[in-house]
C-alpha positions in Angstrom: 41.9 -72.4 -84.4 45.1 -71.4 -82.5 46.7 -75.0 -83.9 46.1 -73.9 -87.5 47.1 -70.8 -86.7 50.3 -72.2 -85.6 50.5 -74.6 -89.1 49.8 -71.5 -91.0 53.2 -69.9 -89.4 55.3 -73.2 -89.8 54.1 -73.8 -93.6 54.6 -69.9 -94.1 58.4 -70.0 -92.8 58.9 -73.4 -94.5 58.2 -71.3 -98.2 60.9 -69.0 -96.9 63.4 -72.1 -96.5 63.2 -71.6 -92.9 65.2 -74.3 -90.9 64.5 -76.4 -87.9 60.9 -75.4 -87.6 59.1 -76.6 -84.8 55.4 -76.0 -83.2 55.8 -76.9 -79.7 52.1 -76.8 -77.5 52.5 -74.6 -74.1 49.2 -74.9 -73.4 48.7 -75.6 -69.9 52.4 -74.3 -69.4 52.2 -70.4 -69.8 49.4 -68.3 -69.6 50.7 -65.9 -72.5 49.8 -68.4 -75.4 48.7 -71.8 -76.3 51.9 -72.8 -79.2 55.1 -71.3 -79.8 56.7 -71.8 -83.4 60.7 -71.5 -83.2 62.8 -71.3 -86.4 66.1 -69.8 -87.5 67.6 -68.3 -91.0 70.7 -68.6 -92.5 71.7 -64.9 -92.2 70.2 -62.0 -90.8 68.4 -60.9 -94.0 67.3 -64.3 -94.3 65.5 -64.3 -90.7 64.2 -60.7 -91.3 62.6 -62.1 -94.6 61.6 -65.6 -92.6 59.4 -63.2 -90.4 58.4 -60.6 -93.3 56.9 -63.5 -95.1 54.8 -64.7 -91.9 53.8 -61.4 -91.3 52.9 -61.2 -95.8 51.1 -64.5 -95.8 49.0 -64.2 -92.4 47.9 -60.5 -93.8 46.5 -62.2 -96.9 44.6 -64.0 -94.4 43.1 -61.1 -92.1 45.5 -62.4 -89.3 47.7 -59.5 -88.2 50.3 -59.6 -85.1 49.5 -58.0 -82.1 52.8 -56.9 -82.2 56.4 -57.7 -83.6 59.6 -56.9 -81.7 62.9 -57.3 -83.5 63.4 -56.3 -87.6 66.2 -54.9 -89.5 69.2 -55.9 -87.9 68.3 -58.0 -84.8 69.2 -62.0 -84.8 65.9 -62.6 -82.7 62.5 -61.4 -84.4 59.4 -62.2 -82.4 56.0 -62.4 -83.6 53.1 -61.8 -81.6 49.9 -63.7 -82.6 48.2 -63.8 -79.5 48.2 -67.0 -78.9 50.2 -68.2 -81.0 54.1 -66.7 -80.7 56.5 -67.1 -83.6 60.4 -67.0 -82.8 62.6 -66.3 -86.1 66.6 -66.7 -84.9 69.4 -66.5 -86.7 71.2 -69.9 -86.0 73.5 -69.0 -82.9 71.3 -66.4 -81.2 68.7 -69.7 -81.3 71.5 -71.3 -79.1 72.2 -68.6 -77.5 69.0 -67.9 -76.1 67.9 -71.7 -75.5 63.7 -71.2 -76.2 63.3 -74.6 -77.1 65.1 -75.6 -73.6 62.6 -73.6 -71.3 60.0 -75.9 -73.2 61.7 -79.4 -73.0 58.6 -81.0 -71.6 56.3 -79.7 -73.4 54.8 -81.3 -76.7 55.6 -80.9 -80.0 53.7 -81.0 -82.9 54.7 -83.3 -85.9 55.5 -80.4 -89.0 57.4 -81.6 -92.0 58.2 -78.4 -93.9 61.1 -76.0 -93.6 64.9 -77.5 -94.5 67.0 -79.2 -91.6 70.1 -78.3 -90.8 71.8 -81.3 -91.4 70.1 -81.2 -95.0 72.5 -78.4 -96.2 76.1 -79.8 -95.6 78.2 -79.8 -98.4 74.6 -78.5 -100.4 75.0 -74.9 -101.8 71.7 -73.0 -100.2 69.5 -70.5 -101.9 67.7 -68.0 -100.5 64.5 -67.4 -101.7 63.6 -64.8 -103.7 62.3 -62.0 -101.5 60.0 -58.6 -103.0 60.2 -55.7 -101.1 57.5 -57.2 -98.3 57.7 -54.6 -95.7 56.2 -52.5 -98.3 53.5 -54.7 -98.1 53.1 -55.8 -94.3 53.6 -51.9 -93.3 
């Protein structure tokens, strides 16, 4: 259940054009949760809609965070599904703050959605179109 869960967030961030997605498995690792999803936008409003979206699409589902720290104008939104935790960067607080690196052993999950980085050089990038989903998730 908690490794769809953790799909469900990557496939949900890949329709928002998230990049680098990746599902890594911490079970055994930390106590807190069993995967960790880590992804970054383009921009600020692109990570606040990255997360907006997750938040959107797991609703529709009857799967609500247990909480959600970060939002409007924070480079680092974190998700709180229990045991799954979602980790929505813009590109150089995802440097900045390394997640991946505390990790470096641990496995990770093959997941082939969501744009790479090195996919957008020279390419032109467009957002996706975003509603007003904080209406909705509120």
């Amino acid at each position: 259940m908690t490794q769809a869960l953790a799909f469900a967030i990557a496939e949900s961030a890949a329709d928002m054009k998230a990049l680098a997605i990746r599902i890594i498995d911490v079970r055994g690792i930390v106590s807190y949760a069993d995967y960790v999803v880590v992804c970054h936008g383009t921009s600020l409003m692109h990570t606040r809609a990255i997360a907006e979206g997750i938040r959107h699409d797991l609703r529709s589902e009857q799967v609500r965070p247990r909480n959600v720290e970060g939002g409007n104008n924070n480079e680092w939104v974190l998700l709180d599904f229990f045991d799954v935790i979602a980790h929505v960067f813009v590109e150089d607080a995802r440097q900045e703050y390394a997640i991946e690196a505390l990790f470096s052993d641990a496995p990770r999950l093959p997941f082939e959605g969501g744009v790479e980085p090195e996919e957008l050089e020279g390419q032109r990038y467009e957002l996706p179109e975003v509603d007003d989903l904080n209406d909705e998730c509120s």
